[in-house]
C-alpha positions as CSV (number, residue, x, y, z in Angstrom):
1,X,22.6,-1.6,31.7
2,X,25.4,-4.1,31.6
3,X,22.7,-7.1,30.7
4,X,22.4,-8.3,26.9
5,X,20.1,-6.6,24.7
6,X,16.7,-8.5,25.4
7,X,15.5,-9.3,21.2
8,X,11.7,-9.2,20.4
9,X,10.7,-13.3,21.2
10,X,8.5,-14.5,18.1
11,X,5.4,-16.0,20.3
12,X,5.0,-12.4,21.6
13,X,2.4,-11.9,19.3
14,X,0.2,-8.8,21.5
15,X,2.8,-6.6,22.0
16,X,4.2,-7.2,17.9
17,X,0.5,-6.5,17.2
18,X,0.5,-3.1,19.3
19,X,4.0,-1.9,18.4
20,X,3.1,-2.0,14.7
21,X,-0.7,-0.3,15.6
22,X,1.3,2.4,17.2
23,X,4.0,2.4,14.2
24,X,1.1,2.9,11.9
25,X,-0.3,5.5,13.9
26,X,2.7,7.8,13.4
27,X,1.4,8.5,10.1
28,X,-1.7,10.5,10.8
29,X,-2.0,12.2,7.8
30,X,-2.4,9.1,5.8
31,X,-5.1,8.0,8.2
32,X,-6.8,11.8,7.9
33,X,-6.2,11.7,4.4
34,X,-7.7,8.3,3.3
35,X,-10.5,8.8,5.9
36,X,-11.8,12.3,4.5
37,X,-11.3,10.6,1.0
38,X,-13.2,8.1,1.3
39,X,-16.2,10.5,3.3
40,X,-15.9,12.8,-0.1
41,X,-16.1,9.8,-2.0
42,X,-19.3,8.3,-0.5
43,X,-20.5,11.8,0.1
44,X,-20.3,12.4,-4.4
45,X,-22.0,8.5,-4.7
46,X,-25.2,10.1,-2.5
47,X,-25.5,13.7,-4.5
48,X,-24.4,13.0,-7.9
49,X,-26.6,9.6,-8.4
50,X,-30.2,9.7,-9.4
51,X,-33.2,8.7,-7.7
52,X,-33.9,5.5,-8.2
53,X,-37.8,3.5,-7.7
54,X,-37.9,0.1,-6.4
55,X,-41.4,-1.7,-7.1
56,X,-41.7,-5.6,-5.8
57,X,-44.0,-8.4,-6.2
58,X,-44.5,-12.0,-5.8
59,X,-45.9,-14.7,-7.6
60,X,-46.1,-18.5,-6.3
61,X,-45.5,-20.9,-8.6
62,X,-47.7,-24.2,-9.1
63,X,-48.5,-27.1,-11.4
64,X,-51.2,-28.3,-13.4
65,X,-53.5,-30.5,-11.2
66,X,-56.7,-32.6,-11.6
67,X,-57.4,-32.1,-8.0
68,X,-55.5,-29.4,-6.1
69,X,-57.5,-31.1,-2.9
70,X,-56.7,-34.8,-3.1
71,X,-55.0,-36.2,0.1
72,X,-51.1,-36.4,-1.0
73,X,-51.3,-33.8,-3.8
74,X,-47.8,-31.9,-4.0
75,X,-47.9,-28.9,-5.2
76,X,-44.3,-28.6,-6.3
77,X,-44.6,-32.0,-8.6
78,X,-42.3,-31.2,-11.1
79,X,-41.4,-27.7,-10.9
80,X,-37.5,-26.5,-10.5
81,X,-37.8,-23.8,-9.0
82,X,-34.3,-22.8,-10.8
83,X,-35.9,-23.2,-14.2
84,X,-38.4,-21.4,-13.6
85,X,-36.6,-18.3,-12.5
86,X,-34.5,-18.4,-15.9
87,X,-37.6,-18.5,-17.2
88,X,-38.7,-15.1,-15.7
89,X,-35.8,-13.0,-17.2
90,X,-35.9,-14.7,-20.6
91,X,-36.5,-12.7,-23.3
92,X,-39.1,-14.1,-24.0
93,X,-41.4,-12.6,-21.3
94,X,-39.8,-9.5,-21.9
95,X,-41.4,-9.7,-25.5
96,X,-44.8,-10.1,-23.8
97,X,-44.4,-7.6,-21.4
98,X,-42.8,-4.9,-23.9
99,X,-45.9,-5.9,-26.0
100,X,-48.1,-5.2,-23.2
101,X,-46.5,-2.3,-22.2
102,X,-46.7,-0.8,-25.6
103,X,-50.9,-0.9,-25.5
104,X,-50.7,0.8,-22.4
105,X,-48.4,4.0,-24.2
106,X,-45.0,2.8,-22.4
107,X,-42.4,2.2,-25.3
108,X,-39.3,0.8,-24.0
109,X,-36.8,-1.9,-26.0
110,X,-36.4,-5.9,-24.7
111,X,-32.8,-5.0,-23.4
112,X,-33.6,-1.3,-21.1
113,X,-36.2,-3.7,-19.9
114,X,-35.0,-6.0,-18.9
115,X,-31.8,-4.8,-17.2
116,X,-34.0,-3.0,-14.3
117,X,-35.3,-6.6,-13.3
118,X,-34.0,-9.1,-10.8
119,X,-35.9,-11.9,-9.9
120,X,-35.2,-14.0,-6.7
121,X,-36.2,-17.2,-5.1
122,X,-36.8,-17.1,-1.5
123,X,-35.3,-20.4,0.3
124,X,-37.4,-22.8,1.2
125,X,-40.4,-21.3,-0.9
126,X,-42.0,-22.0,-4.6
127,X,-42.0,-18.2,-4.8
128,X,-40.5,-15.6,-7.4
129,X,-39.6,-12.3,-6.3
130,X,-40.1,-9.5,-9.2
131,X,-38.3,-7.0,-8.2
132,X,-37.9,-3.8,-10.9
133,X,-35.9,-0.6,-10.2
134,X,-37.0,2.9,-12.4
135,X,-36.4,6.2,-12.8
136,X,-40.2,7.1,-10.9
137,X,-42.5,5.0,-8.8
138,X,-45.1,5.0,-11.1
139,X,-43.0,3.4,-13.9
140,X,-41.2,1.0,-11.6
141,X,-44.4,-0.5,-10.3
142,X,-45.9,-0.6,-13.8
143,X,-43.3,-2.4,-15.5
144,X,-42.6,-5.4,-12.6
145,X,-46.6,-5.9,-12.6
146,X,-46.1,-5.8,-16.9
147,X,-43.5,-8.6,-16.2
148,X,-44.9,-10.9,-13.6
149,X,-48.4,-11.2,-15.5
150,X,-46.2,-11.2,-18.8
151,X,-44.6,-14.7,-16.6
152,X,-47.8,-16.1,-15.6
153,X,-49.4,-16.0,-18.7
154,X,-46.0,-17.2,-20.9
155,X,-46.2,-20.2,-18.5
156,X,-50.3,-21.0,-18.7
157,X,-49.5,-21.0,-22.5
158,X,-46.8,-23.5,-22.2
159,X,-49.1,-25.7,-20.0
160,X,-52.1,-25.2,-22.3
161,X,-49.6,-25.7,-25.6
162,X,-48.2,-29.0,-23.7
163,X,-52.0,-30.4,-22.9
164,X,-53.2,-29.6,-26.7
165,X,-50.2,-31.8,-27.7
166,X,-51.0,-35.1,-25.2
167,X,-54.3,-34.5,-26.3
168,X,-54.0,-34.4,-30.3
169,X,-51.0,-38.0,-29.4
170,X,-53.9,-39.7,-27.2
171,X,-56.3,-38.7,-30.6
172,X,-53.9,-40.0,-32.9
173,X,-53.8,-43.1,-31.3
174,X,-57.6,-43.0,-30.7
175,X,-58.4,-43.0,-34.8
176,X,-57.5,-46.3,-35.9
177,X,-58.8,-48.5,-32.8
178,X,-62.3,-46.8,-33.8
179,X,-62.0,-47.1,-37.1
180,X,-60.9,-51.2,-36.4
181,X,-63.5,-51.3,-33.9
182,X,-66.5,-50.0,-36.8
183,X,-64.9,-52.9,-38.9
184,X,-65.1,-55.2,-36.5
185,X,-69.1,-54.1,-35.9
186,X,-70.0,-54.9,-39.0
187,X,-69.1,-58.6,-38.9
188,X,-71.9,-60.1,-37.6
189,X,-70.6,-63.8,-37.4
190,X,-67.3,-63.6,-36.2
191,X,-67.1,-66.5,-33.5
192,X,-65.7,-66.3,-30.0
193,X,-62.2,-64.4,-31.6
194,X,-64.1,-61.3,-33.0
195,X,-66.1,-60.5,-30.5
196,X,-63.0,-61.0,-27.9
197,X,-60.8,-58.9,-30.4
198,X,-63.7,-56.0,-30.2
199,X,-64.0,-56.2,-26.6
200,X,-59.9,-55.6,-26.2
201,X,-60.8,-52.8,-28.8
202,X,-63.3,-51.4,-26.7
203,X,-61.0,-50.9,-23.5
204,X,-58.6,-49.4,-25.3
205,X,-60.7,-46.8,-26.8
206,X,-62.0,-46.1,-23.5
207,X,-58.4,-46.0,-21.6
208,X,-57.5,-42.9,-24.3
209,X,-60.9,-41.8,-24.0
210,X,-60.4,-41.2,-20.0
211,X,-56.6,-40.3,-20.6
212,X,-57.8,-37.1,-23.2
213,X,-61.1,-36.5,-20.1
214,X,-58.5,-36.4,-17.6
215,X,-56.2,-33.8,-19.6
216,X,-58.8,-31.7,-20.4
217,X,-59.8,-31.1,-16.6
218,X,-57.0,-30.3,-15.7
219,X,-56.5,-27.0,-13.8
220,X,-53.8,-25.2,-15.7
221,X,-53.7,-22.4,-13.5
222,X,-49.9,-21.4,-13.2
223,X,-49.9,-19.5,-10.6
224,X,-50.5,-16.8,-8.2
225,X,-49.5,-13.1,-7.7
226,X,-49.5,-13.3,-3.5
227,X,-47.9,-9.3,-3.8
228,X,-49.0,-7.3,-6.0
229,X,-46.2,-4.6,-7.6
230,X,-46.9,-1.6,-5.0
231,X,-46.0,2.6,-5.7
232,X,-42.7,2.5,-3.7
233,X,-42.7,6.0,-1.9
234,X,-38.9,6.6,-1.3
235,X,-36.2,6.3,-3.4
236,X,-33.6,2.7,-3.4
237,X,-30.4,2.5,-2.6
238,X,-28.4,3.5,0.3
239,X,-28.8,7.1,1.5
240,X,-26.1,9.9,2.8
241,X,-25.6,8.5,6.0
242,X,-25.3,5.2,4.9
243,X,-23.0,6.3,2.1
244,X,-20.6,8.5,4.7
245,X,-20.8,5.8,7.1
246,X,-19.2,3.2,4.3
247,X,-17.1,5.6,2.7
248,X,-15.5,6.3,6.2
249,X,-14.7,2.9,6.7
250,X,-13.5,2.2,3.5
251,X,-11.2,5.8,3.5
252,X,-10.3,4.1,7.2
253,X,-9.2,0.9,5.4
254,X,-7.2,2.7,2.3
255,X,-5.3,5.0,5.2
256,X,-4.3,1.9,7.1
257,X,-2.7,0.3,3.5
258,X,-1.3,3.5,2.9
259,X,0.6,3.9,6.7
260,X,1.3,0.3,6.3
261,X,2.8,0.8,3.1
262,X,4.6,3.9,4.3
263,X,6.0,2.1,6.9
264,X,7.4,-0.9,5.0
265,X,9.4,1.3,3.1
266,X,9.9,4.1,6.2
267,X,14.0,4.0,6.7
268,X,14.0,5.5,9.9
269,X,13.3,4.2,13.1
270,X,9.5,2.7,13.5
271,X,10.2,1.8,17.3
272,X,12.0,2.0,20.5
273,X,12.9,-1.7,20.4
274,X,13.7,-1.0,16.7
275,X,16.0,1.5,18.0
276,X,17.8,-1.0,21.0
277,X,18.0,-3.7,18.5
278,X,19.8,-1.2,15.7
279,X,22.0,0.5,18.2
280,X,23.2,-2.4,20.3
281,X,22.4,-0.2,23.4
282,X,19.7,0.3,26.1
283,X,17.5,3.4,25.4
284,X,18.4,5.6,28.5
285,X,15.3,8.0,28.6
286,X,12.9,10.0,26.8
287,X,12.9,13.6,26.8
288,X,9.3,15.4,27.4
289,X,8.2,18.3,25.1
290,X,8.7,21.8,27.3
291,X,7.5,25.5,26.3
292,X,9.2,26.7,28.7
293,X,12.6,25.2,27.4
294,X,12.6,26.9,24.0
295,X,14.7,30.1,25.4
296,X,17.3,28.6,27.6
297,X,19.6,25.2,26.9
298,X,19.7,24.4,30.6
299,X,16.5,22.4,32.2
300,X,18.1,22.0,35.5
301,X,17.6,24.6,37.7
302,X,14.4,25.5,37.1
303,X,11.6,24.2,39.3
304,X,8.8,21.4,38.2
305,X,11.0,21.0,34.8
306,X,9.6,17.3,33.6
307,X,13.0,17.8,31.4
308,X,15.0,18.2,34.2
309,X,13.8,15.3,36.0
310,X,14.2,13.3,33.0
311,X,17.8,14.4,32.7
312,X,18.6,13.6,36.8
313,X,17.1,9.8,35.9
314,X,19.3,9.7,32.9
315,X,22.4,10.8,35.2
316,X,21.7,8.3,38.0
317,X,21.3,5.6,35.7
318,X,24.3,6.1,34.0
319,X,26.2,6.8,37.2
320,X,25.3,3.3,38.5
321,X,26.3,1.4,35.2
322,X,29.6,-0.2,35.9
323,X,30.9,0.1,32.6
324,X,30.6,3.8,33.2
325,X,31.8,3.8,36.5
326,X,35.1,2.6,35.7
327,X,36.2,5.4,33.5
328,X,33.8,7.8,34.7
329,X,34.4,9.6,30.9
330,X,31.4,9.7,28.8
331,X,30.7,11.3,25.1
332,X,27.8,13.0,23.9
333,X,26.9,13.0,20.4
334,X,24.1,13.0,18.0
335,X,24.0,10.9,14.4
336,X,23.5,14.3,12.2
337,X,22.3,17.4,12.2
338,X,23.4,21.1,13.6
339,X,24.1,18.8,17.5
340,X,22.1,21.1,19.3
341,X,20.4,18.8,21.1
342,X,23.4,16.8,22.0
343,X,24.5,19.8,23.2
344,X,21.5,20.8,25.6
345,X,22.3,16.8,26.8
346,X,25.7,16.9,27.5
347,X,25.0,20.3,29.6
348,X,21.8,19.3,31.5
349,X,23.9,15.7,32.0
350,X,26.8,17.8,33.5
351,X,24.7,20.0,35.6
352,X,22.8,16.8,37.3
353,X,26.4,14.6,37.5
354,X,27.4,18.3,39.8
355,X,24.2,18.1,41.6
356,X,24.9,14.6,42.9
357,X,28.2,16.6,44.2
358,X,30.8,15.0,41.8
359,X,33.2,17.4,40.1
360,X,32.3,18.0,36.6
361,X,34.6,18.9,33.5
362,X,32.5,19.5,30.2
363,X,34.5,19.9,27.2
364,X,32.9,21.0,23.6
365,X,35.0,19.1,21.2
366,X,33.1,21.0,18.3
367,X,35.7,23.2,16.9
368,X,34.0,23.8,13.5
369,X,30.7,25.5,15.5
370,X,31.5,26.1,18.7
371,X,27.9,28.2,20.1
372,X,28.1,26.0,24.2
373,X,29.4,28.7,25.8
374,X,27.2,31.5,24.3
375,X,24.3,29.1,24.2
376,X,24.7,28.8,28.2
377,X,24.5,32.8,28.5
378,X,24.8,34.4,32.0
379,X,25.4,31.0,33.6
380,X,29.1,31.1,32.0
381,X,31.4,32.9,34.7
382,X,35.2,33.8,34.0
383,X,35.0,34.2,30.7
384,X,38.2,36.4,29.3
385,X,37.4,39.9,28.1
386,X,37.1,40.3,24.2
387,X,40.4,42.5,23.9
388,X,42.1,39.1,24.9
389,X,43.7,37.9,21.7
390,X,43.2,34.0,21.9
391,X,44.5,32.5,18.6
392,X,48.0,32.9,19.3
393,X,47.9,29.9,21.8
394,X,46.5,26.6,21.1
395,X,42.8,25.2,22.1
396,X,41.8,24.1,25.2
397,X,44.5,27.1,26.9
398,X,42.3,29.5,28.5
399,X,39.3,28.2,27.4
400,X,38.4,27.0,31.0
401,X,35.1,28.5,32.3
402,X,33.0,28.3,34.9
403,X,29.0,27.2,34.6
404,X,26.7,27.9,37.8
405,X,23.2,26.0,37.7
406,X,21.1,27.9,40.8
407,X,20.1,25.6,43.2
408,X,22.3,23.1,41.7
409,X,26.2,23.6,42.0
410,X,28.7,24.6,39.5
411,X,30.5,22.6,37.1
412,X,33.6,23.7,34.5
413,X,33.3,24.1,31.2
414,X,35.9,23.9,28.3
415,X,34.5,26.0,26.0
416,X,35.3,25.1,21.9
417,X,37.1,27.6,19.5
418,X,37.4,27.8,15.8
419,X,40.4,25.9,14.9
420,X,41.8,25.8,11.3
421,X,43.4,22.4,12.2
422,X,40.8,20.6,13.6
423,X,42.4,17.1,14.3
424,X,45.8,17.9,15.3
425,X,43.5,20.0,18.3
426,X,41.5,17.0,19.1
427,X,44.5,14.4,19.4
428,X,46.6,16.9,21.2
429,X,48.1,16.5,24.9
430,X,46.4,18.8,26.1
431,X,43.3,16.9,25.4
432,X,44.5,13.8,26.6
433,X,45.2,15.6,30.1
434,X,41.2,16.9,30.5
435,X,40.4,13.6,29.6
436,X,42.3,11.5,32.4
437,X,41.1,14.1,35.4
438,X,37.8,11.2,34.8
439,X,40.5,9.0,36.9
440,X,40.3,11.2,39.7
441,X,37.6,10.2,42.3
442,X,34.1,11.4,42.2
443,X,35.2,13.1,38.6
444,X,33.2,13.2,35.5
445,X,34.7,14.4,32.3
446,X,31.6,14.6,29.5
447,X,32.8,15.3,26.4
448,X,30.8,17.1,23.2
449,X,31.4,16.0,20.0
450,X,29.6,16.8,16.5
451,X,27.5,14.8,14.9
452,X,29.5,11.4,14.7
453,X,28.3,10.5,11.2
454,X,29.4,14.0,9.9
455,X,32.6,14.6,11.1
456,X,35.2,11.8,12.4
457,X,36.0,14.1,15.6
458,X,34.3,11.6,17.6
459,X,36.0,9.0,16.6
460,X,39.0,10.7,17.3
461,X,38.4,11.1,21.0
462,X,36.8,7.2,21.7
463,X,40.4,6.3,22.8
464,X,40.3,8.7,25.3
465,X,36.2,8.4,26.1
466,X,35.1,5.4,25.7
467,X,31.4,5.0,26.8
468,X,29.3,7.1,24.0
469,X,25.8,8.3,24.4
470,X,23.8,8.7,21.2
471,X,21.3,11.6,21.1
472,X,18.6,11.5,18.2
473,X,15.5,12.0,16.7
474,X,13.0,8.6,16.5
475,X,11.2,10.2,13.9
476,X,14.6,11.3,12.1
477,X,17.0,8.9,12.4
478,X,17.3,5.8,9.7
479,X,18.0,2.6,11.1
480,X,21.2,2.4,8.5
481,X,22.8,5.2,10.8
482,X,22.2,3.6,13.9
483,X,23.5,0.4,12.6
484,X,26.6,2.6,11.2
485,X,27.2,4.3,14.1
486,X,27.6,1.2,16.5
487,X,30.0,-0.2,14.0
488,X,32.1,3.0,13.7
489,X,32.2,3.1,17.7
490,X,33.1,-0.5,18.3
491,X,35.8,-0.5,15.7
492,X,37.2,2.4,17.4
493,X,37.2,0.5,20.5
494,X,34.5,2.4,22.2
495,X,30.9,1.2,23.9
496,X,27.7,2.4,23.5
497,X,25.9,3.1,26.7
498,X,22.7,4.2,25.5
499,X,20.4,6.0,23.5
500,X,18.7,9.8,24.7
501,X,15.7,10.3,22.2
502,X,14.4,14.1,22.1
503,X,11.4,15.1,20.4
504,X,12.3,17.3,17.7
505,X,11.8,20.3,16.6
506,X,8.7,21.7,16.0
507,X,7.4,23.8,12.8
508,X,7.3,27.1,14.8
509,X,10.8,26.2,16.4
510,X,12.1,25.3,13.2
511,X,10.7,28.5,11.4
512,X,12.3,30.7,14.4
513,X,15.8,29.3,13.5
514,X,15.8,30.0,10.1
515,X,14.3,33.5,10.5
516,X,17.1,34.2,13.0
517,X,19.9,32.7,10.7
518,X,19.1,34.8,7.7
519,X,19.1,37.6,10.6
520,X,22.4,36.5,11.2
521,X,23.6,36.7,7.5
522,X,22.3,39.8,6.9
523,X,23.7,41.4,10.0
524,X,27.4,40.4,8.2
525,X,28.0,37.9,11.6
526,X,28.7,34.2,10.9
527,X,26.4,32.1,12.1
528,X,26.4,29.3,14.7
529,X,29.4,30.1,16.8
530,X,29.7,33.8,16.6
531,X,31.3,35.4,19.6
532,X,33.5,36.9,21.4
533,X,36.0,34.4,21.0
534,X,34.8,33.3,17.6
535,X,37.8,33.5,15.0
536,X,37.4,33.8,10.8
537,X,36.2,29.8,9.4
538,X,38.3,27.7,7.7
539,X,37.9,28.2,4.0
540,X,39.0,24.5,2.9
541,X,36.6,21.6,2.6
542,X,34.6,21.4,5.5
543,X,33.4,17.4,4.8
544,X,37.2,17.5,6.4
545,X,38.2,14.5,8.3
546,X,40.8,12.9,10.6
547,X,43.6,11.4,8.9
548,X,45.7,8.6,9.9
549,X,48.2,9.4,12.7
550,X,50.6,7.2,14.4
551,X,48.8,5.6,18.1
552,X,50.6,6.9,21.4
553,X,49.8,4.4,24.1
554,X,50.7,7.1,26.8
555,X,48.2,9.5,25.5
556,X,45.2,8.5,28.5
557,X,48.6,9.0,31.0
558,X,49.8,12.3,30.3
């Protein structure tokens, strides 16, 4: 316990990775909520969405040709395919096709049209994919067959239109070389340069001749439908499983921001290292959850306890740390709250310090709410009768009581009172006297004091118990207050040995407590603290703390 605090090393990237998985995991609820949000989500997509009708067909693209058979024909020569498929949702086809649908008794407008289509282009291929979604089968398949032959036939007419026009240039260019070649006929004594001239005339006429031959046998087929539009027979789309399956995932992945989100801006602790890195201090132990430990405050003593075990390896652990050892004093306290769990701490820490046979002092410093020695029960023995007027002398005078853990030993308690000057008690001589026994060998004095960040009695007693033992909450406690805390106890001149994490309270616990408080109220008894030797609360301000008062170096002496 002595060696530094060992900080989180930067190339440890696994173990940063599972910290934070398990620091997001503390927030289930996010998690549950995102997750059934997105299943109600995806779950609303499937139900409230119509049916929808997906009918698909094909069509392969090719060109004109004179002779589709010819070694070396291509039969993508100059086709882009990219073109082609710009061509197929231009409005233009979808006048045709409206046009044609219309003769067959289906009226729908250019745009309604053509928003159900999507063509693709299969890679590699010279192939257009008509694919048209609709409220029915019958419709969908209808209107993609409407708008594939509306395709093939807009592009035969473009061939056919582009043909007419080489033909009618080829003509035009045909005309006068006849007409010069008649007028060249009709000389009849020309000489060598007439009839050479007519013969040039002549090979012309028959290149355009052959040119406008060639054009008109041309195969101007554009196409082919290789699928034709089918009845689909189940509706598009993705279905309920499919839709729960991705609106799980996607609820998964919003709960996960959310928890990540949450724990960005999370103040308290996120994890143990968190916590030894805030605190300055080793974490000392863990406390399990027990049932069984709901009814009484001490653990020890009763058999197969996994919270008493946990409290004996606290003990030995803190028994072997030479800091401790030296003074053998030791201070329980919690950051905030009611201290109750401190309190169970410092008692089940006394109780195993007396089973390893040393002799045990345990003084509750909380004079504001002072419940140890009720909260103990029928373990307490010696206790004065209630007759025994006990305000006339000062705390700790016969407060001294005896604690026996069966099975265990027996260690003594200094049971707290209700004082009306609360620091004058705590820096008293009397004080300072239980406090030294600690020099004594094979003594332990533990001290209880209240919450440290609610009252300044703990502070108060540092010079006199140095080594402080912080009991908290992970999911309670803010990182600020840890941080606080340290800084209070080292200015004081005190250590921090460690860190005792509990588990909380739970809802039915918590519930129980405040039932039996407004019991409490109603009955006319105060609350925490009542007893026999319980005496009326100080009326003044109870955020009360320790003023300045002058240091006594012979104080730890006395």
């Amino acid at each position: 316990m002595n060696q530094p605090i060992r900080t989180l090393e930067d190339q440890d990237e696994p173990a940063l990775l599972r910290d934070q998985f398990r620091q997001l995991l503390r927030y289930r609820a996010l998690l549950v909520s995102g997750v059934v949000a997105g299943l109600i989500g995806g779950g609303w997509l499937a139900l409230s969405g119509e049916d929808s009708y997906t009918s698909t067909g094909e069509v392969v693209v090719r060109s004109a040709t004179s002779d589709p058979f010819a070694a070396g024909a291509s039969a993508d020569k100059g086709i882009n395919i990219g073109s082609e498929r710009q061509t197929a949702v231009s409005d233009t086809v979808g006048t045709l096709a409206v046009t044609t649908l219309a003769a067959r008794g289906d009226r729908v407008e250019l745009r309604p049209l053509l928003s159900g289509l999507q063509v693709t282009n299969p890679p590699n291929t010279l192939a257009l994919r008509f694919a048209y979604t609709g409220r029915t089968p019958a419709l969908a398949q209808k209107r993609a067959k409407a708008l594939a032959d509306a395709y093939l036939e807009i592009r035969q007419q473009r061939t056919e239109n582009s043909i007419a026009n080489m033909v009618q240039g080829y003509r035009a260019q045909l005309t006068p070389l006849t007409e010069q070649r008649d007028r060249l006929a009709e000389q009849a004594s020309g000489g060598n340069d007439v009839t050479s001239a007519r013969a040039n005339l002549v090979v012309a006429i028959s290149e355009l001749s052959r040119k406008i031959s060639e054009l008109r046998a041309l195969d101007t087929t554009p196409g082919y439908l290789t699928k034709k539009p089918a009845t689909p027979s189940e509706p598009t789309g993705a279905g309920l499983p499919l839709l729960l399956g991705l609106g799980g995932a996607v609820g998964l992945a919003l709960g996960l921001l959310l928890s990540w989100v949450r724990l960005v801006f999370d103040p308290a602790v996120r994890s143990t290292r968190e916590l030894v890195r805030s605190l300055g201090a080793p974490l000392l132990g863990t406390l399990p959850r027990e049932r069984a430990s709901a009814g009484s405050l001490l653990a020890i003593g009763r058999s197969g306890s996994r919270l008493a075990e946990e409290y004996r390896a606290v003990a030995f652990r803190l028994a072997y740390d030479p800091s401790f050892a030296q003074r053998r004093r030791l201070l329980v306290t919690s950051p905030r709250g009611d201290g109750t769990a401190a309190a169970a701490a410092a008692a089940n820490l006394a109780a195993a310090f007396a089973e390893m046979g040393r002799d045990v002092i345990l003084v509750e410093a909380d004079l504001r709410t002072p419940a140890l020695a009720r909260d103990l029960g029928p373990a307490v023995q010696g206790s004065p009768p209630r007759w025994a007027n006990r305000g006339r002398r000062p705390w700790p005078s016969d407060s001294r009581m005896n604690v026996d853990v069966p099975g265990s030993g027996a260690f003594t308690l200094i049971a707290g009172r209700r004082m009306d000057n609360v620091p004058r008690a705590l820096t008293s001589a009397p004080v300072g006297r239980i406090a030294a026994e600690g020099d004594r060998p094979d003594a332990v004095v533990i001290v209880l004091a209240p919450p440290v960040l609610s009252y300044a009695d703990a502070v108060a007693l540092i010079d006199r118990v140095e080594g402080v033992v912080v009991v908290c909450d992970p999911r309670e406690v803010h990182r600020s207050d840890l941080e606080r805390i340290r800084e209070i106890i080292g200015a004081a001149g005190g250590s921090v040995l460690g860190a005792l994490l509990h588990p909380g309270r739970s809802r039915h616990e918590r519930r129980a407590l405040r039932k039996a408080a407004k019991r409490r109220l109603k009955g006319g008894r105060p609350g925490r603290g009542s007893g026999p030797d319980s005496r009326p609360e100080h009326t003044g301000d109870p955020t009360e703390t320790l003023g300045l008062r002058p240091f006594d170096s012979t104080a730890g002496h006395r």
